[in-house]
Structure formats: structure tokens, C-alpha cells
N, C-alpha and C positions, 0 to 999 in steps of 0.2 A: 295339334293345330291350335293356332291361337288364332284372337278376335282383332284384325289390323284396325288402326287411326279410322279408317272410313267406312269400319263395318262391316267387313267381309272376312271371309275366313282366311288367313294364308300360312302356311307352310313354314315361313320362316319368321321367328319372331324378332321382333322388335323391344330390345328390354332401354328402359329408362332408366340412368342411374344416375340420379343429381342434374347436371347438364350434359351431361352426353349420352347417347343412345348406342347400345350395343347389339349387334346383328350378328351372330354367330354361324356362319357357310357349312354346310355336311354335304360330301359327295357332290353333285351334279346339279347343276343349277340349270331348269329347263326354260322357254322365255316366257311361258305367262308366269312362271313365277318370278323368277329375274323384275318382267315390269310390273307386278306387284308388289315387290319389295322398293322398287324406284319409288315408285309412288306413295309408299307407307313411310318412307323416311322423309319425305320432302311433303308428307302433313306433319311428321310427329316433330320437323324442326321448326313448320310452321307453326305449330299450334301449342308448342311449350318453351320453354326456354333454353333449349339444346347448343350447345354452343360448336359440339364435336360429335363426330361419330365414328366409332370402331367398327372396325370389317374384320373379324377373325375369320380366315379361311386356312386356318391349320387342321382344319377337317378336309380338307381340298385337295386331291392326292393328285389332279389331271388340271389340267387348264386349256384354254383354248383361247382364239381370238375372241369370239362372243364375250367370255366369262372376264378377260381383259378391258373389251369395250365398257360392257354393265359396271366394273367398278369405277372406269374412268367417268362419266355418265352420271355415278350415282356423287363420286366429286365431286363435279362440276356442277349441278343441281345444289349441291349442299354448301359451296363457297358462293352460287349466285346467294342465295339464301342466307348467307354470312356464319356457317357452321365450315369447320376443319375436317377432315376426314383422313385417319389415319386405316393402314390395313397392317393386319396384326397374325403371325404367326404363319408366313410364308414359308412353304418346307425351301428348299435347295433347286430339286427338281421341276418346282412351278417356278422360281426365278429363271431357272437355263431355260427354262421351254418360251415365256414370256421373252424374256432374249435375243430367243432363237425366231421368233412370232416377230422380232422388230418395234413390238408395244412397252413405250415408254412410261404409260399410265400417269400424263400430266395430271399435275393438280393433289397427287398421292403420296403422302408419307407413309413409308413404312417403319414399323417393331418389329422387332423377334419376339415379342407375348405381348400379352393384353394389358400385362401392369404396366409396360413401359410404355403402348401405347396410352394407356391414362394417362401417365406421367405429363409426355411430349403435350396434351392438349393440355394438362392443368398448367404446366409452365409456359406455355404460348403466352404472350400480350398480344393484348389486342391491336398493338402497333405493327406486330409482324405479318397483319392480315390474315386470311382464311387460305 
């Protein structure tokens, strides 16, 4: 367990790396932690100079509408804020089921791994917007 942005303990961390904050998904995302983690990234983009942030949820074997909504959410939170949000290492089976769910996840760039999401945000201008 790590120490979140505002002081409280949470479950999922929040790593910093230069300007973008990396949050890595395992298994099951319950909602106090879900809106823990909402909250921890939208101080840690407030309160540093983050430009992007990774959602690796290649740890993520299930998906649901919830786990849909929170990413969408945690986008849209982080482009009002003017940070990018890419999500990183989607298996096969959470894309058909997100699909099959009808959730388009505006606002969300996906990769097939973390390095390519770094890539996409390091090559972003800032002209093509969050």
C-alpha cells in the first residue's frame, strides 16, 4: 500500500515518471477504491507537472460497465485538467466484452504496452489537445 497525493493510504499507486503518472490495475477494482484512485490522479496532475497518464490494466482479466465508466471519468477529469490519458495493455477479451457492454470509453487512447503508451504521450503536441 502506498501513501496517495492527499495523505491517505490507497491500494493502487500512483507512480510519477518525468511528466506522466503511471497507475498500474491488478484484478478487481472495488469503488472506494476506483474513487480513490479518481481523486489521487486529479491531485497528482494538479499538483505537479504531469502532462499524461497511463492506465495499464493488463493485469485486468474481467471488465465490467463500472470499470468502463472509472476510466472514462478518470479521462475526462484529467483532459478538463489538460493532462492526456492513454490506457495501456488491454487483453482481447476486455476489448469484446467493453464492445459487447456498448462503452466507447470517449476521451481514451489506447496501446498494446506501456512503452508505446509513453511514446503516444511523448509525441503528442500540444496543438492536438488532451
Amino acid at each position: 500500500m502506498t501513501i496517495s497525493a492527499l495523505g491517505r493510504a490507497t491500494p493502487v499507486p500512483v507512480l510519477v515518471l518525468g511528466d506522466v503518472l503511471l497507475v498500474t490495475l491488478q484484478g478487481e477494482l472495488h469503488d472506494a477504491t476506483a474513487e480513490q484512485l479518481r481523486h489521487d490522479i486529479a491531485a497528482h496532475v494538479v499538483g505537479g507537472t504531469a502532462v499524461g497518464v497511463v492506465i495499464d490494466i493488463s493485469g485486468v482479466d474481467i471488465v465490467d460497465s463500472y470499470l468502463g465508466r472509472v476510466l472514462a471519468e478518470i479521462a475526462a477529469a484529467s483532459r478538463l485538467l489538460a493532462a492526456r490519458t492513454v490506457v495501456a495493455g488491454m487483453r482481447p477479451a476486455v476489448a469484446i466484452t467493453l464492445a459487447e457492454l456498448g462503452l466507447t470509453l470517449p476521451g481514451l487512447v489506447t496501446a498494446l504496452d506501456v512503452d508505446l503508451a509513453m511514446s503516444l504521450l511523448k509525441s503528442a503536441t500540444p496543438a492536438e489537445g488532451t
